[in-house]
Backbone as CSV, one residue per row, in Angstrom:
resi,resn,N_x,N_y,N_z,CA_x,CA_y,CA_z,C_x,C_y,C_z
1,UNK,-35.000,221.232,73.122,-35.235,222.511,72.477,-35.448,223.593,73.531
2,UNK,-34.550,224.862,73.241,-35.023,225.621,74.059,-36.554,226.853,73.559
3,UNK,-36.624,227.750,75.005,-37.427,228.545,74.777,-37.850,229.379,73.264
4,UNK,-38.342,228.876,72.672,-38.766,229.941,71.064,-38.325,231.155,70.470
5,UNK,-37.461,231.555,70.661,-36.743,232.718,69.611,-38.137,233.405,68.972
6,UNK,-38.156,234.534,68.881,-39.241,235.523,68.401,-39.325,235.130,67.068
7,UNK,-37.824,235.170,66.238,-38.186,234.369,64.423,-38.729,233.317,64.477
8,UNK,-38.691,232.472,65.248,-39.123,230.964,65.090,-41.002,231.259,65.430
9,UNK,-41.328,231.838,66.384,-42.985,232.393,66.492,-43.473,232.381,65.175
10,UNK,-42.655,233.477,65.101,-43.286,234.178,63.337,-42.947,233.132,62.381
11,UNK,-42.410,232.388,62.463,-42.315,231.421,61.442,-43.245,230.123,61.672
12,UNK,-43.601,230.299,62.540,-44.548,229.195,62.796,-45.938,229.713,62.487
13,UNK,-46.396,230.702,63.042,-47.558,231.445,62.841,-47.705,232.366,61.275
14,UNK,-46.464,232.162,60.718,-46.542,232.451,58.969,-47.393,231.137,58.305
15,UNK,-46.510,230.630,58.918,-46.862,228.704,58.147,-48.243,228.733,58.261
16,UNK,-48.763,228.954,59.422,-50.287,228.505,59.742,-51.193,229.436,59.360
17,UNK,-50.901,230.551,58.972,-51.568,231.472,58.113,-51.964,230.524,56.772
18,UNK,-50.910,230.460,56.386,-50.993,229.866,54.860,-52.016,228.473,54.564
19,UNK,-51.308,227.134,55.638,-51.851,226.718,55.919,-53.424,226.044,55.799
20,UNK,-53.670,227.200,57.093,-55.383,227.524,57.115,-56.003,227.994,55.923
21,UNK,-55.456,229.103,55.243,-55.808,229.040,54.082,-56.417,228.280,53.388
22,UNK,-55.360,227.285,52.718,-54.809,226.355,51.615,-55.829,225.680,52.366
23,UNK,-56.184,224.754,52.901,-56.902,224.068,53.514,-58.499,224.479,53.445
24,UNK,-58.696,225.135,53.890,-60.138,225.947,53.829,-60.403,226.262,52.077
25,UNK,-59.603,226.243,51.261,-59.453,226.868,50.172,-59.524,225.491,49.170
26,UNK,-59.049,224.534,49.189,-58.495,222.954,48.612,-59.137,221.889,49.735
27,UNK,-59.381,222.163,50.607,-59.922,220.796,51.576,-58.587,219.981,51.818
28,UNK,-57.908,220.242,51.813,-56.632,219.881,52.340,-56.223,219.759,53.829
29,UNK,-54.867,219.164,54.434,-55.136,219.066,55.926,-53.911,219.988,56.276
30,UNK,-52.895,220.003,55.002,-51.491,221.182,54.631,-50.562,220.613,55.163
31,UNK,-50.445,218.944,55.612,-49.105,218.402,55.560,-48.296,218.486,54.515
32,UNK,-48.772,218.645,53.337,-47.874,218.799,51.976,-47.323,220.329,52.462
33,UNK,-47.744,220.735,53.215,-46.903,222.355,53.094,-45.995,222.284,54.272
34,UNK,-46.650,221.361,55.432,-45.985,221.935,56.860,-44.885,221.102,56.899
35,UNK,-44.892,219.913,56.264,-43.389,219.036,56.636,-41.972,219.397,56.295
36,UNK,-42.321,219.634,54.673,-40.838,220.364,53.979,-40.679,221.324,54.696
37,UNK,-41.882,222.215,55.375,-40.975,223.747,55.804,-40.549,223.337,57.125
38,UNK,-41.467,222.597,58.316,-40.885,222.189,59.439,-39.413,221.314,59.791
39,UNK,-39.421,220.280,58.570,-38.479,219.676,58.310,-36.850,220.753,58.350
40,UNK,-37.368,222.043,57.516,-36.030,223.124,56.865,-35.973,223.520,58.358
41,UNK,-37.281,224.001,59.033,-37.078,224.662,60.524,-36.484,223.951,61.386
42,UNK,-36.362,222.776,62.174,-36.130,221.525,62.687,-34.788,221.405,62.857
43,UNK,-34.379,221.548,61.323,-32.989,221.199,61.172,-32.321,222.414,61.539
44,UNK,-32.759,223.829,61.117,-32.066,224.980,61.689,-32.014,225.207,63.174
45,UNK,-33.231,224.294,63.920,-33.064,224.632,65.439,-31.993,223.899,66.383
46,UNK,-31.383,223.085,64.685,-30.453,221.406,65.346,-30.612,220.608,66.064
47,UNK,-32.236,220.140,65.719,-32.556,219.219,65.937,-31.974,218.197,64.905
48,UNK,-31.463,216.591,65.580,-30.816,215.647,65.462,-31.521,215.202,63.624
49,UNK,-30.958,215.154,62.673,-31.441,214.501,61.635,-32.117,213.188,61.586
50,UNK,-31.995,212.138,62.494,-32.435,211.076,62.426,-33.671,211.483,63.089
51,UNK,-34.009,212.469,63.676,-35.277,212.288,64.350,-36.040,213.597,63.632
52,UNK,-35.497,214.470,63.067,-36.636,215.540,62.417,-37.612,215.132,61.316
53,UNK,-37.052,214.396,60.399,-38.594,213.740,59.474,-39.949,213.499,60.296
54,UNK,-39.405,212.537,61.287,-40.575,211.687,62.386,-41.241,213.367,63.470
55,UNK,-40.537,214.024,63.542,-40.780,215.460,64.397,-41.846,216.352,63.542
56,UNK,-41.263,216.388,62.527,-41.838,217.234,61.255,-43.316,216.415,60.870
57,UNK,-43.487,214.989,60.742,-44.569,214.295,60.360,-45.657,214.335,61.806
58,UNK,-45.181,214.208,63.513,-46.014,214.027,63.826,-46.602,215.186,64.185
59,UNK,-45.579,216.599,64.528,-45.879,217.738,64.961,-47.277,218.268,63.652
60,UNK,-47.125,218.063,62.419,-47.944,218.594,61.275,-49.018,217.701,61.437
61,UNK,-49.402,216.436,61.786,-50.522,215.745,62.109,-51.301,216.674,62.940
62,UNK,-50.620,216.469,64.241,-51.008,217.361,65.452,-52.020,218.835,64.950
63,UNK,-51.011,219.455,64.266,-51.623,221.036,63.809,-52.627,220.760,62.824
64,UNK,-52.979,219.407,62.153,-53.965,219.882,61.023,-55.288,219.100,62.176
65,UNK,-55.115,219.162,63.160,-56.076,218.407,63.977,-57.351,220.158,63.771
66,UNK,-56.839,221.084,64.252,-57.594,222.104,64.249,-57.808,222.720,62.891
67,UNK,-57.024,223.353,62.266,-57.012,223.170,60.786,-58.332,222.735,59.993
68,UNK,-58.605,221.366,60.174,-59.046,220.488,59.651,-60.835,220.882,59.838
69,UNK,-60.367,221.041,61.790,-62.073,221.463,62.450,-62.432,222.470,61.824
70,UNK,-61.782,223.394,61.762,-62.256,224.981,61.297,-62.610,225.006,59.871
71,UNK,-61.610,224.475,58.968,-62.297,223.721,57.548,-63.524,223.500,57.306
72,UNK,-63.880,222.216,58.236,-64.941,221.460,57.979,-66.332,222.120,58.594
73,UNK,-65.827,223.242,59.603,-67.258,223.961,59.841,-67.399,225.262,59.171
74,UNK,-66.451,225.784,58.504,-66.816,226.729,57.642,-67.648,225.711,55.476
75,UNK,-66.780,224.905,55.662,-67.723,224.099,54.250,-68.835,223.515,54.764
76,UNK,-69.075,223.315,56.249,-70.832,222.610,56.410,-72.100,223.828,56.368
77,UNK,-71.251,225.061,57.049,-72.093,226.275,57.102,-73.136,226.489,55.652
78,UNK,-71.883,225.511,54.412,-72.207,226.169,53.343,-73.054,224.613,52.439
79,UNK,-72.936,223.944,53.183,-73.909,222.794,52.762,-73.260,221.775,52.003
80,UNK,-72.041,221.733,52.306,-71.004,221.379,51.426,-70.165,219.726,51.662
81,UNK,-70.839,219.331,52.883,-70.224,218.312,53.505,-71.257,217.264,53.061
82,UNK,-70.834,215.979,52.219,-71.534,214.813,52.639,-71.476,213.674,53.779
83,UNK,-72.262,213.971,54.526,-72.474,213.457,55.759,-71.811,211.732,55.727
84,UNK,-72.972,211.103,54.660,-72.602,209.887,54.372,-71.486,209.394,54.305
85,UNK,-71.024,209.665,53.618,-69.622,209.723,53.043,-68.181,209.844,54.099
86,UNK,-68.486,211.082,54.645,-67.865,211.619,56.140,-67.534,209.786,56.817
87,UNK,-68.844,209.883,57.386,-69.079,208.627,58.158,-68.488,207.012,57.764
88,UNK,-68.941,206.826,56.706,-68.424,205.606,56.414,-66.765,205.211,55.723
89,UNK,-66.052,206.155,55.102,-65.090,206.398,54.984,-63.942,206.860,55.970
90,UNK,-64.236,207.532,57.344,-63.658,208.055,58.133,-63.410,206.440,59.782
91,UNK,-64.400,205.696,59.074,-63.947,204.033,59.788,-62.509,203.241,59.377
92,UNK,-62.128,203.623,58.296,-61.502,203.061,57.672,-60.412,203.622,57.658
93,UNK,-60.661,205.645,57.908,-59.592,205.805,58.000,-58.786,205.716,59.155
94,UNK,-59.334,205.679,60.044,-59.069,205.884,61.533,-57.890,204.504,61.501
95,UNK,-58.611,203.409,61.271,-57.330,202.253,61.314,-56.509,202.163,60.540
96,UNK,-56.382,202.523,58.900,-55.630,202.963,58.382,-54.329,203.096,58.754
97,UNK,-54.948,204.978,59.498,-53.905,205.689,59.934,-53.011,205.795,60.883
98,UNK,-54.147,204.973,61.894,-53.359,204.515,62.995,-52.112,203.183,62.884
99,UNK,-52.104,202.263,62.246,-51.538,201.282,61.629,-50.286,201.573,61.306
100,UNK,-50.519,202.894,59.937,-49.220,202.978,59.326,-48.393,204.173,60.267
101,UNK,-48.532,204.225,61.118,-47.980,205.227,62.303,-46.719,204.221,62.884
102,UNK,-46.870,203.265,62.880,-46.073,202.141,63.459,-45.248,202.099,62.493
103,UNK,-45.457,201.752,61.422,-44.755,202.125,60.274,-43.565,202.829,59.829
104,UNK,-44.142,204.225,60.050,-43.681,205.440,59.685,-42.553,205.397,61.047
105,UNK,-42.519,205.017,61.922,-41.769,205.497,63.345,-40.588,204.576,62.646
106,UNK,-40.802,203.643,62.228,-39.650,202.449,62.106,-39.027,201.994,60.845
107,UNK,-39.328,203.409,59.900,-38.993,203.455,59.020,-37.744,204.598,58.573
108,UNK,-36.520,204.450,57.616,-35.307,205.323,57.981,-35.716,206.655,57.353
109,UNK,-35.345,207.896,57.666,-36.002,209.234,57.690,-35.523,209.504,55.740
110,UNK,-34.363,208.591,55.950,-34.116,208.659,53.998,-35.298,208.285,52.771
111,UNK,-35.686,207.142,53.407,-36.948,206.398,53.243,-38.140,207.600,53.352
112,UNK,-38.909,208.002,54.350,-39.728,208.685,54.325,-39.452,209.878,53.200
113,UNK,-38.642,210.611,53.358,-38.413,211.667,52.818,-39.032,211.340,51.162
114,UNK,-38.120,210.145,50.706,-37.951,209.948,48.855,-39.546,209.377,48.705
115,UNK,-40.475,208.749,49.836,-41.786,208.269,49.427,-42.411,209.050,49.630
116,UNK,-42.232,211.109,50.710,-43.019,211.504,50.547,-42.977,212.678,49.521
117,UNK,-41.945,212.495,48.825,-41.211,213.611,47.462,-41.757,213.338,46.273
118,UNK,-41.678,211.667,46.191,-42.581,211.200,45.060,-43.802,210.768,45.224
119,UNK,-44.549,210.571,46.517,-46.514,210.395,46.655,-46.328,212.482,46.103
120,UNK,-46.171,212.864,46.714,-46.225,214.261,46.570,-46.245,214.751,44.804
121,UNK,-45.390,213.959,44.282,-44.971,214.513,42.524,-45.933,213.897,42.061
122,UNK,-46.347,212.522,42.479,-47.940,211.710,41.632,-48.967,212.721,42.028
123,UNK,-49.322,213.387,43.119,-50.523,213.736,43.299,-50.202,215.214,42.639
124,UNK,-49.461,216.118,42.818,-49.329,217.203,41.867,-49.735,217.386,40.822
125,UNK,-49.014,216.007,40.023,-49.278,215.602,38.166,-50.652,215.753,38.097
126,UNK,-51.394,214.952,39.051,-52.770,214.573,39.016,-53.619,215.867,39.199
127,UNK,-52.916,216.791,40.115,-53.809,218.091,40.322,-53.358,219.031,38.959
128,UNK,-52.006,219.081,38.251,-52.162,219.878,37.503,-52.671,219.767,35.932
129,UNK,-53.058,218.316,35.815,-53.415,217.433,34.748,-54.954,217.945,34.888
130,UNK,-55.549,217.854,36.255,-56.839,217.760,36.190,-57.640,217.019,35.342
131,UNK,-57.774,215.632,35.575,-58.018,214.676,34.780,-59.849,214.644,35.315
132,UNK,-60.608,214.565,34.114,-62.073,213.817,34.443,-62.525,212.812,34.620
133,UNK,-62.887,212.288,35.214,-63.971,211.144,35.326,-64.802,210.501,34.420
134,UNK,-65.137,209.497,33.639,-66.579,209.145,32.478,-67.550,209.575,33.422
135,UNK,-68.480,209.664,32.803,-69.681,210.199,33.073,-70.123,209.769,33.564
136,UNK,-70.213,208.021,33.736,-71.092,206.820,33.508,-70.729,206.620,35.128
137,UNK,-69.764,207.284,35.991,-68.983,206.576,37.111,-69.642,207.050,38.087
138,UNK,-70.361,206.396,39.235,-71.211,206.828,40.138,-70.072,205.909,41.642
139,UNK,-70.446,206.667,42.487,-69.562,207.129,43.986,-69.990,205.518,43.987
140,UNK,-68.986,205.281,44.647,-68.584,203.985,44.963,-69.550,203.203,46.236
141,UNK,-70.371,201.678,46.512,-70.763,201.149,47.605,-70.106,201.358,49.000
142,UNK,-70.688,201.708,50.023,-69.603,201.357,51.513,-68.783,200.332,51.596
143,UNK,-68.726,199.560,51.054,-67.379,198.635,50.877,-66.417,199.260,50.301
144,UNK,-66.845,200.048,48.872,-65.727,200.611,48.498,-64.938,202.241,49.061
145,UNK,-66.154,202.275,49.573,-65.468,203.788,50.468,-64.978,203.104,51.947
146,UNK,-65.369,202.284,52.069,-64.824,201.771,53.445,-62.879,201.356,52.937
147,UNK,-62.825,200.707,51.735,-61.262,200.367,51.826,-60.499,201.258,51.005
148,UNK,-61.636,202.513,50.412,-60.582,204.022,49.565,-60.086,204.047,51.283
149,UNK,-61.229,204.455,52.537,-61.035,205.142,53.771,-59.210,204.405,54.385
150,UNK,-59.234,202.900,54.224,-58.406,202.800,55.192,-57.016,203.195,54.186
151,UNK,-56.899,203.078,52.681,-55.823,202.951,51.818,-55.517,204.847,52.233
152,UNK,-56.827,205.498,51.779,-56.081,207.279,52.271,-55.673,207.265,53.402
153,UNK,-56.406,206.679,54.803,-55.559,206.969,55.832,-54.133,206.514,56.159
154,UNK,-54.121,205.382,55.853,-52.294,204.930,55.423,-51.244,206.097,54.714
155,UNK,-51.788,206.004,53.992,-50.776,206.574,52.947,-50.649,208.037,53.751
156,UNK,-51.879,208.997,54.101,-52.032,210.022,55.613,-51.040,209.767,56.212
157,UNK,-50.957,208.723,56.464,-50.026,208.466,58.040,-48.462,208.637,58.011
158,UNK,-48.295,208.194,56.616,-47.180,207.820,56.199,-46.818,208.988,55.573
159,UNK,-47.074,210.256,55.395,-47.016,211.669,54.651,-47.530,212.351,55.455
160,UNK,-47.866,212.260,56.420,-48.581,213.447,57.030,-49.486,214.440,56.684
161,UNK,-50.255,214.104,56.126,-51.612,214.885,55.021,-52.710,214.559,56.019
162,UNK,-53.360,215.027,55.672,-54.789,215.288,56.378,-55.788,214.713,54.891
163,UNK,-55.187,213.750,54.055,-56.112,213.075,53.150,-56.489,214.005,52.396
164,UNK,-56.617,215.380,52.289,-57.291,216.055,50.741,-56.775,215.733,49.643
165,UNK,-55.163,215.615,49.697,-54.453,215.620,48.966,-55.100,214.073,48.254
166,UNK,-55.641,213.258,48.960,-56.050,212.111,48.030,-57.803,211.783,48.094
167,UNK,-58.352,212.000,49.172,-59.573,212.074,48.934,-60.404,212.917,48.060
168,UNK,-59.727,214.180,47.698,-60.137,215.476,46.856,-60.582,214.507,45.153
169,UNK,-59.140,213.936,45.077,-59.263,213.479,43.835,-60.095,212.125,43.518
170,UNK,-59.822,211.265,44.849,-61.067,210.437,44.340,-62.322,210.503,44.478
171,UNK,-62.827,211.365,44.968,-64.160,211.921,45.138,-64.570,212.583,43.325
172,UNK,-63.601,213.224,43.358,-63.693,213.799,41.796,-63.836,213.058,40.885
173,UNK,-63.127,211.411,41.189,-63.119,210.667,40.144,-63.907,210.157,40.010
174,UNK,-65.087,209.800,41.454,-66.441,209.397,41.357,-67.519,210.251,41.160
175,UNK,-66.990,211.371,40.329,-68.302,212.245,39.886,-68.866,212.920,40.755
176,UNK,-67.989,213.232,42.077,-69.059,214.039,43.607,-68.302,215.710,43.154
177,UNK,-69.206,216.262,43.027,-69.189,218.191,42.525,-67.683,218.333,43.583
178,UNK,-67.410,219.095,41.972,-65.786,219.523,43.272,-65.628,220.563,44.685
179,UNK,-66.794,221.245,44.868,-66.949,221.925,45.581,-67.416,220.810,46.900
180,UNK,-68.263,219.981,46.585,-68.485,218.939,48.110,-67.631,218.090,48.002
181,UNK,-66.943,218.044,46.851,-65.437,216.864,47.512,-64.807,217.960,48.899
182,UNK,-64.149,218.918,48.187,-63.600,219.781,49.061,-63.858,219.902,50.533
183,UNK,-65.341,219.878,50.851,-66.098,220.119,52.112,-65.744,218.902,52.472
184,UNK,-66.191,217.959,52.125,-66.300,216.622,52.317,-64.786,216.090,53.019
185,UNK,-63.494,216.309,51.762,-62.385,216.076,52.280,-62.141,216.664,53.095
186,UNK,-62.668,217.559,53.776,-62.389,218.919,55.161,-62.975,218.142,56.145
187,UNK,-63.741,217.373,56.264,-64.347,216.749,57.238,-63.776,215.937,57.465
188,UNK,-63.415,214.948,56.467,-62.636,213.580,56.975,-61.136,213.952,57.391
189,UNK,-60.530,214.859,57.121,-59.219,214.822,57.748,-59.084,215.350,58.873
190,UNK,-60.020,215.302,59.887,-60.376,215.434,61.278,-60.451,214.023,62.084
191,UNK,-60.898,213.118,61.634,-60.736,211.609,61.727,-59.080,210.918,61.658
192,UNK,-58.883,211.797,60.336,-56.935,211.241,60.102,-56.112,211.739,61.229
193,UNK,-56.364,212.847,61.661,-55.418,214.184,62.430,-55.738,213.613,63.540
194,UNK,-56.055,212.760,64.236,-56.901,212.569,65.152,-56.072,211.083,65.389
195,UNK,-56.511,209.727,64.723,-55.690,208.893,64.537,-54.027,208.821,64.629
196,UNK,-53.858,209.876,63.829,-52.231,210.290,63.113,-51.521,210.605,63.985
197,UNK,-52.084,211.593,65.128,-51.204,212.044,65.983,-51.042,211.044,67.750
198,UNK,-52.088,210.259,67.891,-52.091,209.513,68.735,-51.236,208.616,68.521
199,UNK,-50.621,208.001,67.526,-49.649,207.324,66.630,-48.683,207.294,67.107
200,UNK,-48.245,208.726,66.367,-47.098,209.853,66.557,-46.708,209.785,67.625
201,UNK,-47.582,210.168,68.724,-47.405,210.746,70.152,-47.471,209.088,70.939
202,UNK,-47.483,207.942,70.616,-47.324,206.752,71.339,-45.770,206.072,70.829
203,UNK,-45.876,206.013,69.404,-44.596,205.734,69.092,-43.277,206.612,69.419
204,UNK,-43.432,207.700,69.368,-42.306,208.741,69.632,-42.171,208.745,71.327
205,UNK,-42.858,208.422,72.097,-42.902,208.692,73.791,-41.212,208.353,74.202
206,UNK,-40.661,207.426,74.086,-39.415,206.868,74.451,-38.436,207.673,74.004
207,UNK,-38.886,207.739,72.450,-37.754,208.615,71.603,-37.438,209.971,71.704
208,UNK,-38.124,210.576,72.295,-38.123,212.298,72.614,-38.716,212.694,74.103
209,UNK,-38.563,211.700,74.942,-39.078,211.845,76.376,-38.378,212.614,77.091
210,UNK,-37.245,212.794,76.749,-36.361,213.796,77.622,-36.072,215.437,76.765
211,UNK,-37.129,216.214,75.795,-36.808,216.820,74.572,-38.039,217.922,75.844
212,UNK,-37.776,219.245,75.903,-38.812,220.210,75.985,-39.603,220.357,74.963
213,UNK,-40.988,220.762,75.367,-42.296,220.800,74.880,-42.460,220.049,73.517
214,UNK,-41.793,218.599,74.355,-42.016,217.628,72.870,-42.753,216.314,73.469
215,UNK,-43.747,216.022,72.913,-44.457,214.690,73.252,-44.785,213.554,71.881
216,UNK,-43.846,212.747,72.475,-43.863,211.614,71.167,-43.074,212.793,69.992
217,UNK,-43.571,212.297,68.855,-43.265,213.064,67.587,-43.937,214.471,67.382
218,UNK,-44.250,215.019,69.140,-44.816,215.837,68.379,-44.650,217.127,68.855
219,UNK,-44.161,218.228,68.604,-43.585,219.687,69.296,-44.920,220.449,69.884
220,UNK,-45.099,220.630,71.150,-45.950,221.514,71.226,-46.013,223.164,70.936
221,UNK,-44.962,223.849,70.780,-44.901,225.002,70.832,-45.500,225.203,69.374
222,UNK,-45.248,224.431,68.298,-45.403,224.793,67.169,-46.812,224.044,66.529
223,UNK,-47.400,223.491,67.243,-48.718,222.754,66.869,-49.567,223.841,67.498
224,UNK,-49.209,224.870,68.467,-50.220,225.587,69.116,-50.178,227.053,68.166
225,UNK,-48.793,227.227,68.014,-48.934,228.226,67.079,-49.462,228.332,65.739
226,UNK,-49.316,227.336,65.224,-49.881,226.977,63.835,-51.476,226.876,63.741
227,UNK,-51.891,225.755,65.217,-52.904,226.063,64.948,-53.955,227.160,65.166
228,UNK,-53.424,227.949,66.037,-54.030,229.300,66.293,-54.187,230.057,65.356
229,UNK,-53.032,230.217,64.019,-53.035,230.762,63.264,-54.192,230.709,61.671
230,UNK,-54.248,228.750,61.688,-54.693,228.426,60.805,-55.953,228.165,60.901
231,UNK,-56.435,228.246,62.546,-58.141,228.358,62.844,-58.734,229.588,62.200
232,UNK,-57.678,230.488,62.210,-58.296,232.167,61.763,-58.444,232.112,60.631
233,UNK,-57.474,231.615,59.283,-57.742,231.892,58.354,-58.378,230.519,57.148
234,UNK,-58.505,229.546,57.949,-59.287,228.467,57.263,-60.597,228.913,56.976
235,UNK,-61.384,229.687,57.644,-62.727,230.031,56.895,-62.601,230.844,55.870
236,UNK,-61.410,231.819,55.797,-61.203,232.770,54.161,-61.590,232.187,53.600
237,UNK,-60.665,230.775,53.320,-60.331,230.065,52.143,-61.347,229.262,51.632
238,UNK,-62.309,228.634,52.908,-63.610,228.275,52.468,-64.508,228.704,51.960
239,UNK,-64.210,229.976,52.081,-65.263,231.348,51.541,-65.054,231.504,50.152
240,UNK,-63.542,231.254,49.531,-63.206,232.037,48.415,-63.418,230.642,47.422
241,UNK,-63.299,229.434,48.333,-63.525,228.100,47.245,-64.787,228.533,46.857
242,UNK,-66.065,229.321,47.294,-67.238,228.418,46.538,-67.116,229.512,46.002
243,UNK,-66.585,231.123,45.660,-66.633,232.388,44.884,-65.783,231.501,43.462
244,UNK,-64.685,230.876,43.124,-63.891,231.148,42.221,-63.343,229.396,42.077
245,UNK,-63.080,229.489,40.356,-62.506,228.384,40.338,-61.789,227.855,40.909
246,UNK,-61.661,226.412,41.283,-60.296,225.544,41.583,-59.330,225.239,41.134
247,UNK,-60.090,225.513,39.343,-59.056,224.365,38.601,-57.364,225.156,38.647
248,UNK,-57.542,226.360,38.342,-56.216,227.451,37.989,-55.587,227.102,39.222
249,UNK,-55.913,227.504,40.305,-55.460,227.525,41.457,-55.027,226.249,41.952
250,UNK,-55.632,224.675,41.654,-54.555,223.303,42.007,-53.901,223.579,41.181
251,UNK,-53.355,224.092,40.164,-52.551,223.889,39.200,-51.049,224.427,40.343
252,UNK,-51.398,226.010,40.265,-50.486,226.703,41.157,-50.036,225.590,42.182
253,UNK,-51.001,225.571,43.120,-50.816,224.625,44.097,-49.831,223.189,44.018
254,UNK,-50.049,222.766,42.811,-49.245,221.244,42.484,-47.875,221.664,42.193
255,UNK,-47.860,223.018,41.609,-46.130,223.262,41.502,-45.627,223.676,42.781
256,UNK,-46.425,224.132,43.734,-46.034,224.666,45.267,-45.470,223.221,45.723
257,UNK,-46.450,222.309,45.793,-46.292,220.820,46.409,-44.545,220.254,46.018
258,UNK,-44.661,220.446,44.717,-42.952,219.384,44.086,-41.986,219.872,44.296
259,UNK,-42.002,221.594,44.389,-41.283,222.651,45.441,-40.952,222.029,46.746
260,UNK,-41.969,222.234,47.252,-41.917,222.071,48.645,-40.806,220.392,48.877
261,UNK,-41.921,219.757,48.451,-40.972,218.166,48.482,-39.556,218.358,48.043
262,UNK,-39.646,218.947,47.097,-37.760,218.810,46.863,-36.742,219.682,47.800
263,UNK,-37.733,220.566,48.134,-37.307,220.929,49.270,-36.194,220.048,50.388
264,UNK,-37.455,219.809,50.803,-37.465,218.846,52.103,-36.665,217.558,52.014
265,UNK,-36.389,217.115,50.723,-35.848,216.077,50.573,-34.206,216.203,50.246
266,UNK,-33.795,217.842,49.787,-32.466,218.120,49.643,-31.610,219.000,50.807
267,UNK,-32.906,219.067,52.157,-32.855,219.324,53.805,-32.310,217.964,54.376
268,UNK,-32.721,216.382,54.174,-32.513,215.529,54.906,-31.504,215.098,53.765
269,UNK,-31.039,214.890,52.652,-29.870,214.231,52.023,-28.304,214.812,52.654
């Protein structure tokens, strides 16, 4: 890849606007946003199709690494993080995520694409359904947050999410206030982003060793821009979660998501 074209800046530092947002806003890590669009970018810079899915998944790990930080210290400011929870779930994810990284490298980019179009359309349904919980359902033993931890970080690894997209909802389903799921999921996808991209960046070393400002699966020019962008505006969004409902707004959000995926998936066909 050569030197960055001024559109390609701004298109990177658009993304991470949003991003940071969405993230700070949903507890999200915004791989559901950054892959389909990196994926569309990737391919316009002509980069090789067999290798932009794996480019697009590890470069968006990479960027929700900061993302994720700035998240999780604008929802602790606000008392919003369960510590517990953080901790014992974020063991699980770490191997998880690291695991299915091996995975994901050696898996065909046709493949990734259609499992992350449809994890993407289940979790949408689920956000725009907004389904409740019984009453009766209390947060699960450390055993059971220990193997939700390693099943979200997999499935993380393998989609490139920063886990809101699935910790949000099972937190919800165990009756934890949707406002400290949110915080909560902001914290742990600092653990995934973290895992995810060491992955990325071990499996990809061979495969893109001779590529400018690319290490493993993962682009630097555009992990720095993004995340510069999305450090700034991840505290908005944390700000405006505890002012105003969620529910309207995943709704929006879940039709953005099946967008986006079909996107991305009629980029690599």
């Amino acid at each position: 890849m050569m030197l960055l074209e001024t559109h390609w800046v701004l298109s990177f530092l658009a993304l991470g606007t949003f991003v940071g947002f969405m993230a700070g806003l949903l507890g999200i890590g915004g791989g559901g946003i950054m892959v389909p669009v990196l994926t569309t970018i990737f391919i316009y810079q002509g980069i090789p199709v067999e290798k932009v899915i794996h480019l697009a998944l590890g470069t968006s790990m990479a960027s929700i690494i900061v993302t994720s930080l700035s998240s999780m210290r604008a929802h602790n400011a606000k008392g919003a993080v369960v510590w517990n929870i953080v901790k014992i779930m974020s063991l699980g994810i770490i191997l998880g995520t690291f695991v299915a990284t091996f995975i994901a490298v050696n898996t065909r980019p046709l493949y990734l694409a259609l499992f992350f179009s449809l994890f993407m359309a289940y979790v949408s349904s689920q956000m725009f359904l907004d389904k409740k919980p019984k009453a009766s359902r209390k947060l699960a033993g450390n055993g059971g947050l220990l193997f939700a931890g390693s099943g979200i970080g997999a499935i993380s690894a393998l989609v490139s999410i920063g886990g809101g997209s699935l910790t949000v909802p099972y937190l919800v389903w165990q009756n934890v206030d949707i406002k400290k799921a949110i915080g909560t999921s902001a914290a742990i996808g600092f653990p995934i982003s973290i895992a995810g991209t060491a992955g990325y960046v071990i499996n990809g070393w061979t495969v893109t060793s001779g590529s400018e400002y690319t290490f493993g699966f993962v682009y630097a020019p555009a992990v720095l821009l993004i995340s510069a962008a999305s450090f700034i505006t991840a505290p908005y969004g944390a700000r405006l979660a505890h002012k105003i409902p969620v529910a309207s707004l995943k709704k929006i959000f879940a039709l953005l998501l099946i967008l986006l995926s079909l996107k991305m998936l009629f980029s690599v066909l």
